[in-house]
DODOMI-832356 format. One record per residue (C-alpha): x, y, z; residue in one letter. Coordinates in steps of 0.02 Angstrom, whole numbers, plus 50000, padded with zeros to 5 digits. Layout:
<atom><c1>X</c1><c2>Y</c2><c3>Z</c3><r>a</r></atom>
...
***
This chain:
<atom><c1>50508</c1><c2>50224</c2><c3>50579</c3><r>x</r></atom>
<atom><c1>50342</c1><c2>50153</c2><c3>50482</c3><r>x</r></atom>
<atom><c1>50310</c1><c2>50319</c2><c3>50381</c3><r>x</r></atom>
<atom><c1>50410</c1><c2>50239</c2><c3>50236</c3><r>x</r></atom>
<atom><c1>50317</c1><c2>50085</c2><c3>50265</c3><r>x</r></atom>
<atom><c1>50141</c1><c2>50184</c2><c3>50270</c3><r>x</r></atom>
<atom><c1>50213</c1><c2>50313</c2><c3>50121</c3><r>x</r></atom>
<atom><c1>50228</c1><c2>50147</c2><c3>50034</c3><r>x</r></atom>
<atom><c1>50076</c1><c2>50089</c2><c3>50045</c3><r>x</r></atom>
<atom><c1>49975</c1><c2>50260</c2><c3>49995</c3><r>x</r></atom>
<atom><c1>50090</c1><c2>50236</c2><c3>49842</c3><r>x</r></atom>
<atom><c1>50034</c1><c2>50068</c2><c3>49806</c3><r>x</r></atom>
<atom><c1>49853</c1><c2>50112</c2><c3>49779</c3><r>x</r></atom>
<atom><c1>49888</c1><c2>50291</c2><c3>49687</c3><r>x</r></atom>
<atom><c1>49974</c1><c2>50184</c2><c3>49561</c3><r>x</r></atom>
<atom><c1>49849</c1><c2>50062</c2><c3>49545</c3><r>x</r></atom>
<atom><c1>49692</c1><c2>50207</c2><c3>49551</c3><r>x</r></atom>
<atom><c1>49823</c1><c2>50259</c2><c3>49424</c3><r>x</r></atom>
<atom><c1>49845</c1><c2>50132</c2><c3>49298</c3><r>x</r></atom>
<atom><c1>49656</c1><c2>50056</c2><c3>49334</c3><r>x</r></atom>
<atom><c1>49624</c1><c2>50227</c2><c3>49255</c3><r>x</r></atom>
<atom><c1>49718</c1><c2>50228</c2><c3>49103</c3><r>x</r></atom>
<atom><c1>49678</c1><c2>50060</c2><c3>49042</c3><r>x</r></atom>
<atom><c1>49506</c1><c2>50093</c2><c3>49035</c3><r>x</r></atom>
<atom><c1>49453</c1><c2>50274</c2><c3>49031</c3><r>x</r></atom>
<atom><c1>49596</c1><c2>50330</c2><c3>48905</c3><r>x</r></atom>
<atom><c1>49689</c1><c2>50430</c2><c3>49059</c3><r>x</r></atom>
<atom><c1>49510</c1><c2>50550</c2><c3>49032</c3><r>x</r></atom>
<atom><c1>49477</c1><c2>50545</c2><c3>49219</c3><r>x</r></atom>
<atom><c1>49370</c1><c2>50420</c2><c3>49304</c3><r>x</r></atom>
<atom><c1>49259</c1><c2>50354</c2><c3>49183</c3><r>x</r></atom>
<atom><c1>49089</c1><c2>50253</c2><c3>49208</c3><r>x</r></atom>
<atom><c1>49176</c1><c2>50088</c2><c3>49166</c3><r>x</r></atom>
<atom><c1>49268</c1><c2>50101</c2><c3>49346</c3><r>x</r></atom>
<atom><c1>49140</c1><c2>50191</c2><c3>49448</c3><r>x</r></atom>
<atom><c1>49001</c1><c2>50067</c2><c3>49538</c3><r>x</r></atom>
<atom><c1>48838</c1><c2>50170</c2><c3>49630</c3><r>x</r></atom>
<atom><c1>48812</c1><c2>50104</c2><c3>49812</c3><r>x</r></atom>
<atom><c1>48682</c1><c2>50039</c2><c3>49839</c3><r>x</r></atom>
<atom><c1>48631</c1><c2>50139</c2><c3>49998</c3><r>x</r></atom>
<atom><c1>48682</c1><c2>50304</c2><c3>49962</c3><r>x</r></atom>
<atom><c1>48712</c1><c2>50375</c2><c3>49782</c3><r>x</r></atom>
<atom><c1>48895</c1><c2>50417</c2><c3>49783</c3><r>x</r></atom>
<atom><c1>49003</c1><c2>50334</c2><c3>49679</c3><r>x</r></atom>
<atom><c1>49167</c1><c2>50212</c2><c3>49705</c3><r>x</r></atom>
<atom><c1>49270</c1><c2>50108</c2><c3>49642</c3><r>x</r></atom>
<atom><c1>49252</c1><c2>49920</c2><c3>49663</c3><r>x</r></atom>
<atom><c1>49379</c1><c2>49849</c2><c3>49751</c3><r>x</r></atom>
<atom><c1>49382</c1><c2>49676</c2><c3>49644</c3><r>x</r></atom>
<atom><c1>49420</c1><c2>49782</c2><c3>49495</c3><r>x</r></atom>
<atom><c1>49557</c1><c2>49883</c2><c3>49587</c3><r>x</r></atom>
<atom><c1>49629</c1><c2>49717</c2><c3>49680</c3><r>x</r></atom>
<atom><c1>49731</c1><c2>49651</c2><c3>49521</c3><r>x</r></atom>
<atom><c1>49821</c1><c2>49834</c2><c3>49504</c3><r>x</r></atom>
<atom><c1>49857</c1><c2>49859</c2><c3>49669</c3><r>x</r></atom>
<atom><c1>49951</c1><c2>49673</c2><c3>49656</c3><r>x</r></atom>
<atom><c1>50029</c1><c2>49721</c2><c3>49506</c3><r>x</r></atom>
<atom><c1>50105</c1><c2>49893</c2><c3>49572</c3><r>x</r></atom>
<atom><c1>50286</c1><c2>49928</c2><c3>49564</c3><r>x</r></atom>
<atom><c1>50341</c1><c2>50089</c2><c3>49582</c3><r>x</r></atom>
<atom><c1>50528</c1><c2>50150</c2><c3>49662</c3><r>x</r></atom>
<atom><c1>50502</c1><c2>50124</c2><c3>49877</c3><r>x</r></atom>
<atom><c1>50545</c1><c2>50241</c2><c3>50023</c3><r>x</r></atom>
<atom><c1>50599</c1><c2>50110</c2><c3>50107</c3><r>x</r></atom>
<atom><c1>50719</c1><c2>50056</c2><c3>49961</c3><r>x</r></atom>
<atom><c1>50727</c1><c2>49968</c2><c3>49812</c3><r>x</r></atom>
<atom><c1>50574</c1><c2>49942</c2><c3>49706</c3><r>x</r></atom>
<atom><c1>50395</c1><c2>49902</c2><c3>49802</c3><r>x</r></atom>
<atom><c1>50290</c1><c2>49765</c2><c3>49741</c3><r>x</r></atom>
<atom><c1>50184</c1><c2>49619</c2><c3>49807</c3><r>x</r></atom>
<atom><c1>50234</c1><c2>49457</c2><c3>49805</c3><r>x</r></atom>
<atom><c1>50136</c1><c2>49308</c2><c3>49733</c3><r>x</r></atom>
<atom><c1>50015</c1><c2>49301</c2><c3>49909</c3><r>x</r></atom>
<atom><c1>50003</c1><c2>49476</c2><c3>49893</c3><r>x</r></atom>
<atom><c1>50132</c1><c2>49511</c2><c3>50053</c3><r>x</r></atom>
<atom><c1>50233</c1><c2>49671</c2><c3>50011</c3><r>x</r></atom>
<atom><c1>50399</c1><c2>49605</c2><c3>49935</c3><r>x</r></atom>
<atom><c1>50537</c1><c2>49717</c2><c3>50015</c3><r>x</r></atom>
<atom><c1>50466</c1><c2>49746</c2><c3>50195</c3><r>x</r></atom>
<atom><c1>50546</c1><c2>49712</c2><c3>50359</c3><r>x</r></atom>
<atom><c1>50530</c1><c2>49738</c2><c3>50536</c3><r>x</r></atom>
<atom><c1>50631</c1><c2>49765</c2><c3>50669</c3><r>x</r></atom>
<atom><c1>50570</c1><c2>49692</c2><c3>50838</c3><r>x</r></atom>
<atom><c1>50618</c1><c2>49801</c2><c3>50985</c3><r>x</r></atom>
<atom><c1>50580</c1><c2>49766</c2><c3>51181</c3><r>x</r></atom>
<atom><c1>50550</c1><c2>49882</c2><c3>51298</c3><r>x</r></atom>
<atom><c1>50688</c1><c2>49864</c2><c3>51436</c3><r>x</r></atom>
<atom><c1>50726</c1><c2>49948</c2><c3>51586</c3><r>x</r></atom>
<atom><c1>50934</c1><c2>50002</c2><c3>51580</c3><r>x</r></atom>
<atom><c1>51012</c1><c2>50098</c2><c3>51713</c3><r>x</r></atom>
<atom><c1>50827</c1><c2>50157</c2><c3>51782</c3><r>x</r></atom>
<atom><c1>50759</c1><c2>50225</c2><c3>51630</c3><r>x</r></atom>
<atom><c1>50664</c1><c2>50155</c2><c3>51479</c3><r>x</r></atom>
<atom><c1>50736</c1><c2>50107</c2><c3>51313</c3><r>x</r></atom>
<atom><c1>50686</c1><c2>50004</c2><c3>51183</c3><r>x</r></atom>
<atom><c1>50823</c1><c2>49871</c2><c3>51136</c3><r>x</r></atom>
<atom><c1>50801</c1><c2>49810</c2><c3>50965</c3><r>x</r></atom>
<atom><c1>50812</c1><c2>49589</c2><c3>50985</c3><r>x</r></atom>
<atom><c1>50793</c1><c2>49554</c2><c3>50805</c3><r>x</r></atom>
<atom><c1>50707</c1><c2>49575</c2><c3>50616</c3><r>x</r></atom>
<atom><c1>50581</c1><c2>49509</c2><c3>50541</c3><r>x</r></atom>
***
């Protein structure tokens, strides 16, 4: 199933909304240091090159076990895959799983 995987990676930028946050409004909300105006329209966002380094550096316990974090290319550390092909078995469909990834 890829809701762990996709639970995972909703986790990975709370924590890093989280912790961009409390280093640098004093956990007071979201502060004017991390909010940027758009240029087109006047609602505010955060920059993704300030949020990039603490959604790297996010650890936090995973759903799809052990502990979630990126690796040094910025791949997800503890995810797998299971590659399954469709196959037709005694005139019905199944998916056979022919490996991991």
């Amino acid at each position: 199933s890829f809701i762990p995987l996709t639970i995972d990676a909703v986790m990975a930028f709370a924590y890093a909304i989280r912790n961009l946050q409390m280093n640098n409004c004093n956990g007071s909300g979201l502060c004017s240091v991390i909010l940027s105006t758009g240029d087109s329209q006047s609602r505010n966002y955060v920059s993704g090159e300030l949020l990039k380094p603490y959604l790297f550096n996010a650890t936090f316990p995973s759903l799809s076990g052990g502990n979630f974090s990126f690796d040094k290319n910025g791949d997800p550390s503890i995810v797998s895959y299971t590659v399954r092909n469709l196959q037709i078995q005694n005139g019905s469909f199944r998916y056979v799983s022919v490996g991991t990834w």
